[in-house]
Each structure stands twice: as structure tokens, then as C-alpha cells.
Biopython code that builds the backbone (N, CA, C, O; Angstrom):
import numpy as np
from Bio.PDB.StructureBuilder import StructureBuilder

atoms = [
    (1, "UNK", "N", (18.873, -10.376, 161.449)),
    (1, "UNK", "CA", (18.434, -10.317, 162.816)),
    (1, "UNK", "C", (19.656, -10.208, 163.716)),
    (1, "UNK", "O", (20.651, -10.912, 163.547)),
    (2, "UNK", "N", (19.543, -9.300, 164.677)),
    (2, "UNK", "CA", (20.694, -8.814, 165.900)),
    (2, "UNK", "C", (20.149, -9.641, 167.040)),
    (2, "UNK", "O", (19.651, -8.962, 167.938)),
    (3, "UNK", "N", (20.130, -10.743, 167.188)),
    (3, "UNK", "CA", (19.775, -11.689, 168.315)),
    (3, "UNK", "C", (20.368, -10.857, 169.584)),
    (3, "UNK", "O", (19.415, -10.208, 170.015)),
    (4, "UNK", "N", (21.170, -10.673, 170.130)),
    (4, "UNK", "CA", (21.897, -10.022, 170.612)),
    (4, "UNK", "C", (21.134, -8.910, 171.731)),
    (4, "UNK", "O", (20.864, -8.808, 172.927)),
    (5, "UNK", "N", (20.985, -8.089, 170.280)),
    (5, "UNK", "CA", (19.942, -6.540, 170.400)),
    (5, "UNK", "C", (19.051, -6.839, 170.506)),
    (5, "UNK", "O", (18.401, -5.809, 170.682)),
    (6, "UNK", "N", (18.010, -8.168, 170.553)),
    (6, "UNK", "CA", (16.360, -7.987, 169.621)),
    (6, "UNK", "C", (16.483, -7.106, 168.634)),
    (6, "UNK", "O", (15.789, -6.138, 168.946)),
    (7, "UNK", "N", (16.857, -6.976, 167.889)),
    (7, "UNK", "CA", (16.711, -6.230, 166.725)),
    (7, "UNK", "C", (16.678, -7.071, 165.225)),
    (7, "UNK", "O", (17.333, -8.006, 164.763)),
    (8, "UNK", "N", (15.557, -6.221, 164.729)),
    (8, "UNK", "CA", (15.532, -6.976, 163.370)),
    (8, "UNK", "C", (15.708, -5.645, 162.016)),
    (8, "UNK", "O", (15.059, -4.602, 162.099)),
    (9, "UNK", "N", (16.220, -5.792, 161.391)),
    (9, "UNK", "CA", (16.847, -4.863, 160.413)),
    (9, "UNK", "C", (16.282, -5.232, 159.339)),
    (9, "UNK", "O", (16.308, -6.462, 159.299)),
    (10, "UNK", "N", (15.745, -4.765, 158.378)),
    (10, "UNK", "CA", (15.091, -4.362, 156.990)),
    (10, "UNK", "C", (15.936, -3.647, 156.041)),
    (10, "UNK", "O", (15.504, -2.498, 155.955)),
    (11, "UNK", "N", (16.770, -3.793, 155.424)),
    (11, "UNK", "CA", (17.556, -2.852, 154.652)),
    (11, "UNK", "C", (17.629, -3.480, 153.113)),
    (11, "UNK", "O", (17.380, -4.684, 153.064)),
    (12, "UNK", "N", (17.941, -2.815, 151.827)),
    (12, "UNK", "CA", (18.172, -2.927, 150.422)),
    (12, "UNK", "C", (18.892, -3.961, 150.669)),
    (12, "UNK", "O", (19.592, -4.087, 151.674)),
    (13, "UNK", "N", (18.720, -5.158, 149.353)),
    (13, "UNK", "CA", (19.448, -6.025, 148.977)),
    (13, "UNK", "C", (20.652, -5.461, 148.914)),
    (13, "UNK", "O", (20.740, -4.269, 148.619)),
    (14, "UNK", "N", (22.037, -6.403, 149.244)),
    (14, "UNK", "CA", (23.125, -6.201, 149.393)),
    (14, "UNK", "C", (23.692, -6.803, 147.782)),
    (14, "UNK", "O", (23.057, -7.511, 147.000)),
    (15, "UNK", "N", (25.280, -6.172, 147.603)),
    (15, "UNK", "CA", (25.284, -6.799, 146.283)),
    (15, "UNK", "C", (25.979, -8.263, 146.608)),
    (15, "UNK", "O", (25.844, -9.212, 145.835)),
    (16, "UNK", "N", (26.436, -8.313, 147.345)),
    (16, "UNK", "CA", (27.616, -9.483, 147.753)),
    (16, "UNK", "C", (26.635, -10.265, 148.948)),
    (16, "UNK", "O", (26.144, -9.620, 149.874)),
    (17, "UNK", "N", (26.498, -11.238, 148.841)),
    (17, "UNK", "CA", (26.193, -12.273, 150.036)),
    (17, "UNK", "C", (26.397, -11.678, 151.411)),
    (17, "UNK", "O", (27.399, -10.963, 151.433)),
    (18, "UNK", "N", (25.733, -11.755, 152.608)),
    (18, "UNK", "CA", (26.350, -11.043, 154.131)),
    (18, "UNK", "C", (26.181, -12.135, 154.723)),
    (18, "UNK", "O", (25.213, -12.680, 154.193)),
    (19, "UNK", "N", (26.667, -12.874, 155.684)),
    (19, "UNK", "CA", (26.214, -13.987, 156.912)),
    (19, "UNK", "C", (25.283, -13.777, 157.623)),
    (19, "UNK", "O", (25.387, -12.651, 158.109)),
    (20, "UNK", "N", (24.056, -14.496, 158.072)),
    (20, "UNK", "CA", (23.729, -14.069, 159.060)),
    (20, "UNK", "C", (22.554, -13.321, 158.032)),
    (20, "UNK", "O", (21.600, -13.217, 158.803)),
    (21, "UNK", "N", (22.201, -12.862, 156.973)),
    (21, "UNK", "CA", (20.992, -11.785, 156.076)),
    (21, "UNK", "C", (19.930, -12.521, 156.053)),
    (21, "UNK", "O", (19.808, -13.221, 157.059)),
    (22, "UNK", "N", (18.754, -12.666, 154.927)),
    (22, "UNK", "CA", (18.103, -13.347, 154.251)),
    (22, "UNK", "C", (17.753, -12.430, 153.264)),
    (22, "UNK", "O", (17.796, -11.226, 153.515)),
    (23, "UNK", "N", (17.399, -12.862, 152.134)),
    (23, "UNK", "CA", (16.863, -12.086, 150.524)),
    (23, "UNK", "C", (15.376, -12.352, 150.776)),
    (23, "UNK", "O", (14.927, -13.490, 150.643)),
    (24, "UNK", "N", (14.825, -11.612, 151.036)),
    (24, "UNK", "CA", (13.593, -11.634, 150.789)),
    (24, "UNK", "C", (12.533, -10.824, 149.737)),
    (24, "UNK", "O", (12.873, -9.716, 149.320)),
    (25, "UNK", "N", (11.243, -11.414, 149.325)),
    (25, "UNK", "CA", (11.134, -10.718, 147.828)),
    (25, "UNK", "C", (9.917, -9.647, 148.647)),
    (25, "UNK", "O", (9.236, -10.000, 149.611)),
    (26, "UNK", "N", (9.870, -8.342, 148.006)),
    (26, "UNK", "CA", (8.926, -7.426, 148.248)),
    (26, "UNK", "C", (7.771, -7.295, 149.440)),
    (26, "UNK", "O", (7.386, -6.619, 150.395)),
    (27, "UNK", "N", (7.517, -8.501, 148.612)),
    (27, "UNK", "CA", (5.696, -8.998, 149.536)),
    (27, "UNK", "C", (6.343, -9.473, 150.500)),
    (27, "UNK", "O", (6.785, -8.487, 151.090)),
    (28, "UNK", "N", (6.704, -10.481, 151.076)),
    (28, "UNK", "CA", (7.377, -10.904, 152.549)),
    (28, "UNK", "C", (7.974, -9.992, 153.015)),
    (28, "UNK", "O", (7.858, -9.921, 154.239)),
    (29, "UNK", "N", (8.822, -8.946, 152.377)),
    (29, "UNK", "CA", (9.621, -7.983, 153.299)),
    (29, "UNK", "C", (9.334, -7.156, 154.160)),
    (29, "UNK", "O", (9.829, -6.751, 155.212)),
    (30, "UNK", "N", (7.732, -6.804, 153.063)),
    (30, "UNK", "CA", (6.494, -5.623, 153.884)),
    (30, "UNK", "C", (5.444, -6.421, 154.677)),
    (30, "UNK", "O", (4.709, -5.763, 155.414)),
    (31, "UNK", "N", (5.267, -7.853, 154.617)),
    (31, "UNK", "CA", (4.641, -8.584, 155.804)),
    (31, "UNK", "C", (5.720, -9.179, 157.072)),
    (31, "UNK", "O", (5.340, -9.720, 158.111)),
    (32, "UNK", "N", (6.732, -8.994, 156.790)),
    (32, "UNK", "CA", (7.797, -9.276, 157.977)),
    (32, "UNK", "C", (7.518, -8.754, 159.533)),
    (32, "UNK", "O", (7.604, -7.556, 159.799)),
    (33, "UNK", "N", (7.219, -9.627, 160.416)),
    (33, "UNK", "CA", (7.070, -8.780, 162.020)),
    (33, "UNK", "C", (7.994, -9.560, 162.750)),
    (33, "UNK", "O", (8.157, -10.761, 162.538)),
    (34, "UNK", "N", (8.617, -8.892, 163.626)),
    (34, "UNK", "CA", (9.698, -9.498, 164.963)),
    (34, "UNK", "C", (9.071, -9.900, 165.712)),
    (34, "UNK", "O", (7.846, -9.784, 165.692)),
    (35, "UNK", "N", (9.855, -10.614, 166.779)),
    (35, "UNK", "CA", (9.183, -11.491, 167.747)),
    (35, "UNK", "C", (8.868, -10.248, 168.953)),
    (35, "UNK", "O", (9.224, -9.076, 168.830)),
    (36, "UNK", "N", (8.117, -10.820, 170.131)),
    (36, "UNK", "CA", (7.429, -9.335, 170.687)),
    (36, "UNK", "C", (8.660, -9.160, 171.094)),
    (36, "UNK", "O", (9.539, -10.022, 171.080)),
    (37, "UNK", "N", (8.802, -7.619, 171.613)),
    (37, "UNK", "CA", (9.358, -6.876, 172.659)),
    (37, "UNK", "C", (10.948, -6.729, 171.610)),
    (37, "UNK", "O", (11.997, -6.318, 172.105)),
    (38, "UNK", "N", (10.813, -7.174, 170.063)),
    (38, "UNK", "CA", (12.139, -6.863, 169.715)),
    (38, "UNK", "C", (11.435, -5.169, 168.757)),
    (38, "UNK", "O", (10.340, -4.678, 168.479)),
    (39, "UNK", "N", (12.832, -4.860, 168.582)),
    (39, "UNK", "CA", (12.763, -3.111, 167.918)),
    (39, "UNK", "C", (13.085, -3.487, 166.442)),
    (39, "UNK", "O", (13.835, -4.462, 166.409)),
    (40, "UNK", "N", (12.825, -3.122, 165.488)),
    (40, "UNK", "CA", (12.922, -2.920, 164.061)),
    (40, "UNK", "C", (13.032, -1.881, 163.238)),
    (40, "UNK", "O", (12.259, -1.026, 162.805)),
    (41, "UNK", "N", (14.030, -2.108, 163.129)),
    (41, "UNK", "CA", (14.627, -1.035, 161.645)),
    (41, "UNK", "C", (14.734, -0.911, 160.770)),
    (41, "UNK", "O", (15.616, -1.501, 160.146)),
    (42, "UNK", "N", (13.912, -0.089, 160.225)),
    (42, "UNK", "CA", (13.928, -0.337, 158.856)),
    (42, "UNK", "C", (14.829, 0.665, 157.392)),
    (42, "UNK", "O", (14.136, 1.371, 156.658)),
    (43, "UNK", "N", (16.053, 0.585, 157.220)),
    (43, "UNK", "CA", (16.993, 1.428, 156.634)),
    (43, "UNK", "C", (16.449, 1.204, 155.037)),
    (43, "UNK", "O", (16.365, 0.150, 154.407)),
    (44, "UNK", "N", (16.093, 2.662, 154.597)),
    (44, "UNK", "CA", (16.081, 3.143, 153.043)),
    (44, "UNK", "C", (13.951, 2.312, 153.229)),
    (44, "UNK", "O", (13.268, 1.900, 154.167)),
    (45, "UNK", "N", (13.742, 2.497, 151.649)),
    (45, "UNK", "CA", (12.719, 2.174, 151.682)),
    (45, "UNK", "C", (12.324, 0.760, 151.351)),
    (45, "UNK", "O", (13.309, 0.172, 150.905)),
    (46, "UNK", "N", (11.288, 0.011, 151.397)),
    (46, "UNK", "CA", (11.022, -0.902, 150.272)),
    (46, "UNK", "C", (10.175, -0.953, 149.096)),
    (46, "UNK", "O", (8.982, -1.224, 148.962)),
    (47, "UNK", "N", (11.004, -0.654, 148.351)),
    (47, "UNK", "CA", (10.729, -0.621, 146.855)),
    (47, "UNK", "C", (10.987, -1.785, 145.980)),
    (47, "UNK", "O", (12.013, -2.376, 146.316)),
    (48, "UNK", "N", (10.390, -2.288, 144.987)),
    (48, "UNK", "CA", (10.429, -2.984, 143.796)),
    (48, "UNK", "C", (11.819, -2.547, 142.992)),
    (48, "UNK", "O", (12.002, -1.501, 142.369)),
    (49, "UNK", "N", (12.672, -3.565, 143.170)),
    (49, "UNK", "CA", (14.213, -3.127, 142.581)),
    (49, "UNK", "C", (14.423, -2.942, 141.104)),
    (49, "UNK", "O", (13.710, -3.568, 140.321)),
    (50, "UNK", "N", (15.285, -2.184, 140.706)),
    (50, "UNK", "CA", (14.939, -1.847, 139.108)),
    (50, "UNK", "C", (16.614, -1.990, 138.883)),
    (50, "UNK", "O", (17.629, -1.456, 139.330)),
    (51, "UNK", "N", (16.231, -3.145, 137.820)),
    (51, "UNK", "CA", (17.259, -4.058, 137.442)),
    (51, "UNK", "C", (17.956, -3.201, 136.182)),
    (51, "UNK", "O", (17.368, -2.221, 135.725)),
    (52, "UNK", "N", (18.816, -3.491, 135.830)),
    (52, "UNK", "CA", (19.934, -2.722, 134.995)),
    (52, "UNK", "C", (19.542, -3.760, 133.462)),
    (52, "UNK", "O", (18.897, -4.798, 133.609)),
    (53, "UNK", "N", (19.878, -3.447, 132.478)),
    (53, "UNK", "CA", (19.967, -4.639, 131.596)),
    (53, "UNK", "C", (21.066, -5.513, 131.188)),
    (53, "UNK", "O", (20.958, -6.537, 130.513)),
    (54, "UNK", "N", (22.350, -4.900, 131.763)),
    (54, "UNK", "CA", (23.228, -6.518, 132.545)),
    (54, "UNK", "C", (22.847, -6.959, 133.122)),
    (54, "UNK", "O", (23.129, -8.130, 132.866)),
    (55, "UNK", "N", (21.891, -6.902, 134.441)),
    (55, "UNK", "CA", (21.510, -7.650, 135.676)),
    (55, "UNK", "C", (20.505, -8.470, 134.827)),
    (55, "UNK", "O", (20.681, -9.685, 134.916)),
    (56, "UNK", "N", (19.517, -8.084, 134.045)),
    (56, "UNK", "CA", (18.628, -8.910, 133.282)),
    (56, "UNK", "C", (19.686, -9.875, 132.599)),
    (56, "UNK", "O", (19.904, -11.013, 133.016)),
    (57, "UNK", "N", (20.158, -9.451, 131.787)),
    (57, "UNK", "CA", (21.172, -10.703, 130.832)),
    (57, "UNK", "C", (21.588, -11.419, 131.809)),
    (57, "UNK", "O", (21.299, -12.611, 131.714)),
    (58, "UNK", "N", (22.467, -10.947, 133.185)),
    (58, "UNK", "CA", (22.785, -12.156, 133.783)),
    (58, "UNK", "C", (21.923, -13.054, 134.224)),
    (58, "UNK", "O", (22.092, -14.268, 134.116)),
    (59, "UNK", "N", (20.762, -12.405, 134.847)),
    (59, "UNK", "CA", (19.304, -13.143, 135.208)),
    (59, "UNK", "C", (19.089, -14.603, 134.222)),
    (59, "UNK", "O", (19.250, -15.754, 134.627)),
    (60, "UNK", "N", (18.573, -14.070, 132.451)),
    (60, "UNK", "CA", (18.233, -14.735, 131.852)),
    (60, "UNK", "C", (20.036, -15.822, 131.554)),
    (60, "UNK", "O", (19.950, -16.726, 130.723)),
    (61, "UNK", "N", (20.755, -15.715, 131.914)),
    (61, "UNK", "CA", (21.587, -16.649, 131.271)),
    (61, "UNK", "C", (21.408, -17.672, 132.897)),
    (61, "UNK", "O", (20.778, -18.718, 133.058)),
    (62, "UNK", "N", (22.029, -17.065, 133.662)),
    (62, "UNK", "CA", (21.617, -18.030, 134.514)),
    (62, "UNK", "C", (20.367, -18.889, 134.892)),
    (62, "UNK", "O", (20.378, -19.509, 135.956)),
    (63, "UNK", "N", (19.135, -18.954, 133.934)),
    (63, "UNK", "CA", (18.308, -19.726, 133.967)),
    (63, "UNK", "C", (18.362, -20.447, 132.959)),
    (63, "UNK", "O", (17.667, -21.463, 132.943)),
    (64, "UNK", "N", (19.205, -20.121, 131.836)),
    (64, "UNK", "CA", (19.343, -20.857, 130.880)),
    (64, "UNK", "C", (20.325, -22.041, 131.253)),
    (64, "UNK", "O", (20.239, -23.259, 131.093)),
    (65, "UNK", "N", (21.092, -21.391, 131.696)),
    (65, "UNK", "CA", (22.146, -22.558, 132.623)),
    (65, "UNK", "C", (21.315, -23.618, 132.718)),
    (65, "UNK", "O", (21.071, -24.432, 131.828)),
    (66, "UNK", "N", (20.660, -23.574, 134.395)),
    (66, "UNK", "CA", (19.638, -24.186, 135.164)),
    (66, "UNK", "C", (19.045, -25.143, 134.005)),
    (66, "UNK", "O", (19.078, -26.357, 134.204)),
    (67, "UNK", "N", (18.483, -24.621, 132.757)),
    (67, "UNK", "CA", (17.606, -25.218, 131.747)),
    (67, "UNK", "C", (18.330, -26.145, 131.141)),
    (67, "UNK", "O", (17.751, -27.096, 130.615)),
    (68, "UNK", "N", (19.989, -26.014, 131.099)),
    (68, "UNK", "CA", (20.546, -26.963, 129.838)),
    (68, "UNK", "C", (20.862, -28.544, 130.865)),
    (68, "UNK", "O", (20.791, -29.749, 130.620)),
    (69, "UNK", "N", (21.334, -27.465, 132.434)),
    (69, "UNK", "CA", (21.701, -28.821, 133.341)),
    (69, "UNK", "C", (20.444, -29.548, 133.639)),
    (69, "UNK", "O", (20.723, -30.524, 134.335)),
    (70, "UNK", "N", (19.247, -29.476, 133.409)),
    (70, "UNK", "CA", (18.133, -30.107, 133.648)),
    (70, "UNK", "C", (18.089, -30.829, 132.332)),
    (70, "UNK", "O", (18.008, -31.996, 132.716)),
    (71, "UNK", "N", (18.091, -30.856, 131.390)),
    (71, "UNK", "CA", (17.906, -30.947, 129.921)),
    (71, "UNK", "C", (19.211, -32.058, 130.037)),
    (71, "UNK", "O", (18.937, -33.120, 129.478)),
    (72, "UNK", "N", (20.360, -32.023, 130.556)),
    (72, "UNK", "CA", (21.478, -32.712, 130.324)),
    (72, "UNK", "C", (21.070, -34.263, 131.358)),
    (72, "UNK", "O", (21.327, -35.379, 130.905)),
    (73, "UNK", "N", (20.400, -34.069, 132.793)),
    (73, "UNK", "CA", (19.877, -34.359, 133.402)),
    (73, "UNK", "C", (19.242, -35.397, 133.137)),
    (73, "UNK", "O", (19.693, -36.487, 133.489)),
    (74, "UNK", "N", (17.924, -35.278, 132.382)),
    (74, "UNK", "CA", (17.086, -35.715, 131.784)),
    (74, "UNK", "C", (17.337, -36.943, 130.820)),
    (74, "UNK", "O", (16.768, -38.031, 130.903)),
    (75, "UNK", "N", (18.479, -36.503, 129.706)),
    (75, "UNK", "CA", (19.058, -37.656, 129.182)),
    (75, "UNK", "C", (20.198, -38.807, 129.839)),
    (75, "UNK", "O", (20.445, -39.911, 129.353)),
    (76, "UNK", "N", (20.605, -38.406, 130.668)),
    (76, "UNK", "CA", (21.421, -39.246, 131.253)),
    (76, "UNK", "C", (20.890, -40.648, 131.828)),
    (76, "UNK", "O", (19.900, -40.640, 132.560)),
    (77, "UNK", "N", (21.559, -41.894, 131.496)),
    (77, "UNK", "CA", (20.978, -43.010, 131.988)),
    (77, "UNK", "C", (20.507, -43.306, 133.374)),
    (77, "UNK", "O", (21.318, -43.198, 134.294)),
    (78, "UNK", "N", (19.261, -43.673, 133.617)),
    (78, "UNK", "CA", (19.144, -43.821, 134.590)),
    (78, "UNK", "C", (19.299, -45.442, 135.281)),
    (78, "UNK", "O", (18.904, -46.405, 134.624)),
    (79, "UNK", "N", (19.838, -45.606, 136.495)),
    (79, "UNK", "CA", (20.380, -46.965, 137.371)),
    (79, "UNK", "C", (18.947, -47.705, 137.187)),
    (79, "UNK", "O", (17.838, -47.179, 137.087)),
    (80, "UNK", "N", (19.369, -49.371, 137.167)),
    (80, "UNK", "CA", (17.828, -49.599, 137.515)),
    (80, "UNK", "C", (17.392, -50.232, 138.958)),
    (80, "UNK", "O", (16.202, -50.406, 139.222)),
]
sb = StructureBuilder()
sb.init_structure("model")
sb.init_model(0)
sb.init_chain("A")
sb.init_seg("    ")
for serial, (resi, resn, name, xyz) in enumerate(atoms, 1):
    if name == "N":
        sb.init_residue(resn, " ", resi, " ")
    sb.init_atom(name, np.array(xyz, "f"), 0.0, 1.0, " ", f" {name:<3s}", serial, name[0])
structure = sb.get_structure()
């Protein structure tokens, strides 16, 4: 959002983090509306992103992560 401009911008996931963005998934992106009287842009289309099969491997390892620190979590003593 261009607070600034009223402007609200719609564009492809970025690969690197931006300040100031939000990631939003498909369905929210195409129900997204600005506040009145702002203008919206919407750059490239929105499409369902088609992942590479590194991007999958990294996907699935990083939930495996998530899974072992929960799992590690879990056994650790708890205070009473």
C-alpha cells in the first residue's frame, strides 16, 4: 500500500522480503478491495504459482525443521 498515493498495488510474489508488502495467498489476493476513493493496480496477473522442485524440497525441509523443533519441544522438561 502507497499511503501516500491511495494506492494499493497487487503484484507477483517477490523473491526477497520488501518493507512495507504483505504475501498474500491466491484467494485473498483476488478478494482484496482498497479503502474508497483509493486507485489500484494491479501489475502481471494472479495466478496460482508454480513451484520449481527445489522450491518444493526447500518447502518440505523447512517443515520438517518446524516438526523436529516441536518434537524437541515436546520432550523437554516442563517447570512446575
Amino acid at each position: 500500500m502507497e499511503y501516500g498515493k491511495s494506492r494499493l498495488v497487487i503484484d507477483e510474489l517477490a523473491a526477497e522480503p520488501q518493507p512495507g508488502t504483505y504475501d498474500l495467498c491466491l484467494e485473498h489476493a483476488r478478494k482484496l478491495t482498497a479503502p474508497q476513493n483509493w486507485e489500484v493496480v494491479q501489475i502481471g496477473h494472479l495466478s496460482a504459482p508454480i513451484l520449481s522442485d527445489s522450491s518444493i524440497e526447500a518447502l518440505a525441509e523447512a517443515i520438517r525443521r518446524v516438526g523436529e523443533a516441536d518434537d524437541i519441544a515436546a520432550d523437554a522438561p516442563r517447570p512446575i
